[in-house]
C-alpha positions in Angstrom: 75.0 105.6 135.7 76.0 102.1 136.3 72.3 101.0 134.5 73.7 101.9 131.5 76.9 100.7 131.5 77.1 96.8 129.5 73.5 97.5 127.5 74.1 101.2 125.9 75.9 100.6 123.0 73.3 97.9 121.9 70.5 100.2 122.7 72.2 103.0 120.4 72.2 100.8 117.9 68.8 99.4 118.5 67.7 103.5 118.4 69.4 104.5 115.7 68.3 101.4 112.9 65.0 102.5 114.1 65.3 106.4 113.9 67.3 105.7 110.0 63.9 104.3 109.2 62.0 107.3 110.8 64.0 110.6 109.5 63.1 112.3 108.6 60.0 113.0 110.8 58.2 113.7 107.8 59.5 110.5 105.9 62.0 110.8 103.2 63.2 108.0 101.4 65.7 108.5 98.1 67.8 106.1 96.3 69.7 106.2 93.1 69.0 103.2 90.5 71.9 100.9 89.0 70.9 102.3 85.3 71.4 106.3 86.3 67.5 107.1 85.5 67.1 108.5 89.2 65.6 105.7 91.7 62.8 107.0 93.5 61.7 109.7 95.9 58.5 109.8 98.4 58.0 113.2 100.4 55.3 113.6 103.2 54.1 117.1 104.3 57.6 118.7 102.2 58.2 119.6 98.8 60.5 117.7 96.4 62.8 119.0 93.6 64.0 117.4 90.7 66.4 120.6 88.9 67.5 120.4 85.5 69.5 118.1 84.2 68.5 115.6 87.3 66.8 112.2 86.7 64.0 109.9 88.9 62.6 107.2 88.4 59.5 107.2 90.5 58.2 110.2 92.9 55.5 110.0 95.5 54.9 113.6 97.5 51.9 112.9 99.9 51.1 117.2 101.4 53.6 118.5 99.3 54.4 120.3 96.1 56.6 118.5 93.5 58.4 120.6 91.3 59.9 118.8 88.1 62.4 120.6 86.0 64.1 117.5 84.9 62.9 114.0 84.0 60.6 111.7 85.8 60.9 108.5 83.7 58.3 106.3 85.1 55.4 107.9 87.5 55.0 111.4 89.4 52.0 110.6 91.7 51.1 113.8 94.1 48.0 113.5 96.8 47.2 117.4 98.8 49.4 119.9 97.0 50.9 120.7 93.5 52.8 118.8 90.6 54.7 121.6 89.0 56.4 120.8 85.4 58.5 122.3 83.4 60.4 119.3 82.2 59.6 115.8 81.2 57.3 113.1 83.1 57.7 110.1 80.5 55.2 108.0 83.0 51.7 109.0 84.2 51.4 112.5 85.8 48.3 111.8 88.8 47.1 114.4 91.0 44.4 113.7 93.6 43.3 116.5 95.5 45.6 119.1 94.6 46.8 121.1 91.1 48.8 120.3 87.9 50.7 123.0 86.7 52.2 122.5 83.4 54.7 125.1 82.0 56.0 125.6 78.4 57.6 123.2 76.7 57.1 120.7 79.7 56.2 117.1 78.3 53.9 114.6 80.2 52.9 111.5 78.7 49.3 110.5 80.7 47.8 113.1 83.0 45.3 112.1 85.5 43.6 114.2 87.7 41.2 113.2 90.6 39.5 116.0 92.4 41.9 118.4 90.6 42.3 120.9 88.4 45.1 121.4 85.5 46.7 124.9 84.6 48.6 124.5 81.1 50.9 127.2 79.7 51.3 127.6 75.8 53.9 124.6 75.0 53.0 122.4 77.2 52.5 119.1 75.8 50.5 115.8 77.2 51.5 112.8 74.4 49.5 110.3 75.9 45.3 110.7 77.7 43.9 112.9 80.1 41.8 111.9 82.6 39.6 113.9 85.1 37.1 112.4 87.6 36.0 113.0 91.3 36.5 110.3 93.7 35.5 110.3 97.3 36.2 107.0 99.8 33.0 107.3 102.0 32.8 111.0 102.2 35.9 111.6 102.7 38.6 113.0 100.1 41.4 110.3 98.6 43.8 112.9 100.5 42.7 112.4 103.6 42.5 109.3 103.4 45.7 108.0 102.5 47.1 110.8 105.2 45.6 109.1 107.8 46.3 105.8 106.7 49.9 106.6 106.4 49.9 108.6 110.4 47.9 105.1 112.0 51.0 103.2 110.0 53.4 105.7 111.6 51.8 105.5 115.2 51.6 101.5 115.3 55.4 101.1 114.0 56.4 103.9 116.5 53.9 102.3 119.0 55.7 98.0 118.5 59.1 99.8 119.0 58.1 101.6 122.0 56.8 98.7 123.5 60.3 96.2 122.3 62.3 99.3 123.7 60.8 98.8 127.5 61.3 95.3 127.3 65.2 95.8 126.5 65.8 98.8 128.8 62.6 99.3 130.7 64.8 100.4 133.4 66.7 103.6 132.0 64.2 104.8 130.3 62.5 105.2 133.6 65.6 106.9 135.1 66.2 109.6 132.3 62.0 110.5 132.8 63.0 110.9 136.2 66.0 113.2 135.4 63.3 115.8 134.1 61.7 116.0 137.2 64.2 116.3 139.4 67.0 118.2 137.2 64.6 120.7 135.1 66.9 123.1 134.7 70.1 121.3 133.8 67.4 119.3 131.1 66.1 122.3 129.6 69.7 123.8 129.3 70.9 120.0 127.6 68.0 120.0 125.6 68.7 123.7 124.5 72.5 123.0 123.5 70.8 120.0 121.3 68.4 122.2 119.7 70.9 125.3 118.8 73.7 124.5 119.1 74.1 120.9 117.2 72.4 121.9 114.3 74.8 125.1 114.3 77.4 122.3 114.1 75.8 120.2 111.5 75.9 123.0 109.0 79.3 123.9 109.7 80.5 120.4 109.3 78.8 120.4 105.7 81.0 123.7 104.3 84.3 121.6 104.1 84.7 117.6 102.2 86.3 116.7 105.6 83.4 117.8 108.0 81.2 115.9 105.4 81.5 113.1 107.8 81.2 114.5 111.1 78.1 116.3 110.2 76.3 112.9 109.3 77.5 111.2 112.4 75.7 114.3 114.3 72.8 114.1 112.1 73.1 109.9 113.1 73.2 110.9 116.9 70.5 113.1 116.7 68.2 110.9 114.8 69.2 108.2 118.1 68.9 111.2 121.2 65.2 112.4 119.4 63.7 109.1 119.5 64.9 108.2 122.8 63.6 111.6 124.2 60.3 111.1 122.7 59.7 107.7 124.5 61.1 109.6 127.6 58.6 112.1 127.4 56.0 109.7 126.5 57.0 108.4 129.4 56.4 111.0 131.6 53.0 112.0 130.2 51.9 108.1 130.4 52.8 108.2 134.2 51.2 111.6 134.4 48.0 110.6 133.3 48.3 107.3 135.5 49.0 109.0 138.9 46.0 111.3 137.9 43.7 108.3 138.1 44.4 107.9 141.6 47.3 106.8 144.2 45.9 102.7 143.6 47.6 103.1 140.3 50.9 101.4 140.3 53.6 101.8 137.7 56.3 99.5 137.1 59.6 101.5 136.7 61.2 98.1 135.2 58.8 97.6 132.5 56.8 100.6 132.0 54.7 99.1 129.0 51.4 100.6 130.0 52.4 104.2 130.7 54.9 104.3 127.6 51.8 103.2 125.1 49.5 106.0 126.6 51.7 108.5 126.5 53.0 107.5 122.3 49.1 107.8 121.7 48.7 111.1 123.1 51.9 112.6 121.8 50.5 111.0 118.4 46.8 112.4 118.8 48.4 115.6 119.5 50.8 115.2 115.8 47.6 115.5 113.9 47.1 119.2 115.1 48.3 121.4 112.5 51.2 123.5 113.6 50.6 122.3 117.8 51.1 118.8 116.5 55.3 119.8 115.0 55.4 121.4 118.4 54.9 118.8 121.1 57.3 116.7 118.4 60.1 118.7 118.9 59.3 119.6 122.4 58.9 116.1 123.5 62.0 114.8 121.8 64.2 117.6 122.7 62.9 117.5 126.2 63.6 114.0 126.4 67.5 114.0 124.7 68.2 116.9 127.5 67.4 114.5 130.1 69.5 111.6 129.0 72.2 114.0 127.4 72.7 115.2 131.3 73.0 111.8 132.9 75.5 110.5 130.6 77.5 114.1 131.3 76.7 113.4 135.1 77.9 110.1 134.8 81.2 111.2 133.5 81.8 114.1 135.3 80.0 113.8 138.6 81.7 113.7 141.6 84.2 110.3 141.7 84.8 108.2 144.9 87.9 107.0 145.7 89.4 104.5 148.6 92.7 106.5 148.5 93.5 108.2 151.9 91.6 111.5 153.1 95.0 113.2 152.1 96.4 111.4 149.7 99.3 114.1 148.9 100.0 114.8 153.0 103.4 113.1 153.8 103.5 109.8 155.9 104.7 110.9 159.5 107.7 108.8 160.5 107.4 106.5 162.9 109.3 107.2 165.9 112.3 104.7 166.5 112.5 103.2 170.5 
């Protein structure tokens, strides 16, 4: 474990700027503004809620259903799923490729829908215009466009930080893909204790003010432990696929640029199956966090030399006196 020793608080922090900026995996950024309206919320492939009596200023679901019981002061734009209102949009209400459901005494100012239909209840009022057109980017629905769009984005930020990773700690990353080889079982068990029994942990941490704390420094070091175990297992599938191609193939174990890049485009090709795609995600990064979570335990508590004598607690015979 000496490798790590000197460089692994730097690379933690390296990890977990970068996995901030990724969680969640479906991207979920929130902010409040200075004046109290709300700040804004984007959503991809998860619903947002804004409850009664709650205030945004902008929100952006992308594969989602957003469900508006309070106010939405400026814009509530939803691609692929539903826009649900019972409260107040005082902005422009657009739905591409999905539903507008508008309950009574909701209030929307501008409704626009594009490849989309409307449902509104008795009460429900729209002050401003409504607008309904379909709209197809070279054959292909707005949705899925701007879906795909925002997964290349995904895969070419996650692919630059892969690649800046190697050069900073080309080294250990090739160690801990190692580790799954040749310790499978004590990885799978790590990578099983992250899985269960952190989360377990998380939630506990959240049911007292105190805990509040610890639970988001375990939500921080599982953010840092998922990303590094996906680039582990990336890893490992690069080099798979490489060794595959023939014994002339040569990886470096220093800088593994080549097989880290194949295996973060397979692992993303694989992200656009529906349901397999969450899967190999978890798998990977789980997988991955197992592997380094038992080195640094082995590191710790593996066994210690020592330049004391063979028994250290045995009295010293006298030497005889002449």
């Amino acid at each position: 474990m000496k490798h790590w020793n000197g460089r692994f608080i730097g690379l933690l922090s390296f990890l977990l700027l970068f996995g901030l900026l990724m969680l969640p995996a479906s991207a979920l950024a929130a902010h409040e503004s200075d004046d109290g309206s709300g700040g804004t919320t984007f959503q991809v492939n998860g619903p947002v809620h804004i409850a009664s009596g709650q205030q945004a200023n902008t929100v952006i679901v992308i594969k989602g259903t957003a469900t508006v019981e309070g106010t939405v002061h400026n814009s509530l734009f939803v691609v692929g799923g539903d826009a649900v209102v019972d409260g107040m949009v005082d902005g422009d209400l657009t739905v591409i490729n999905g539903r507008a459901v508008l309950g009574g005494g909701s209030r929307v100012h501008n409704l626009m829908l594009i490849n989309s239909t409307s449902t509104r209840v008795a009460g429900a009022t729209v002050t401003g215009s409504i607008n309904s057109r379909s709209t197809y980017l070279t054959g292909w629905p707005i949705a899925r466009f701007i879906s795909l769009t925002f997964w290349a984005s995904i895969s070419a930020l996650l692919l630059v930080f892969a690649l800046a990773f190697v050069a900073i700690a080309g080294r250990q990353l090739s160690m801990t893909r190692r580790a799954i080889n040749e310790h499978p079982g004590e990885t799978v068990a790590a990578a099983a204790v992250i899985g269960i029994g952190v989360p377990v942990l998380i939630v506990a941490s959240f049911v007292t003010i105190i805990g509040i704390p610890v639970g988001l420094a375990l939500i921080a070091g599982i953010a840092v432990l998922s990303l590094f175990g996906y680039l582990v297992v990336a890893d490992a599938i690069g080099v798979g696929f490489l060794r595959a191609l023939g014994q002339s193939v040569r990886v470096d174990e220093a800088r593994p640029y080549l097989p880290v890049a194949l295996g973060v485009v397979v692992l993303r090709l694989i992200s656009l199956v529906p349901v397999l795609g969450t899967l190999a995600t978890i798998t990977a990064s789980l997988v991955g966090a197992g592997a380094l979570s038992y080195l640094i335990w082995r590191g710790r508590h593996g066994p210690q030399t020592s330049n004391s004598p063979t028994n250290p607690g045995s009295p010293e015979r006298p030497v005889p006196m002449t």
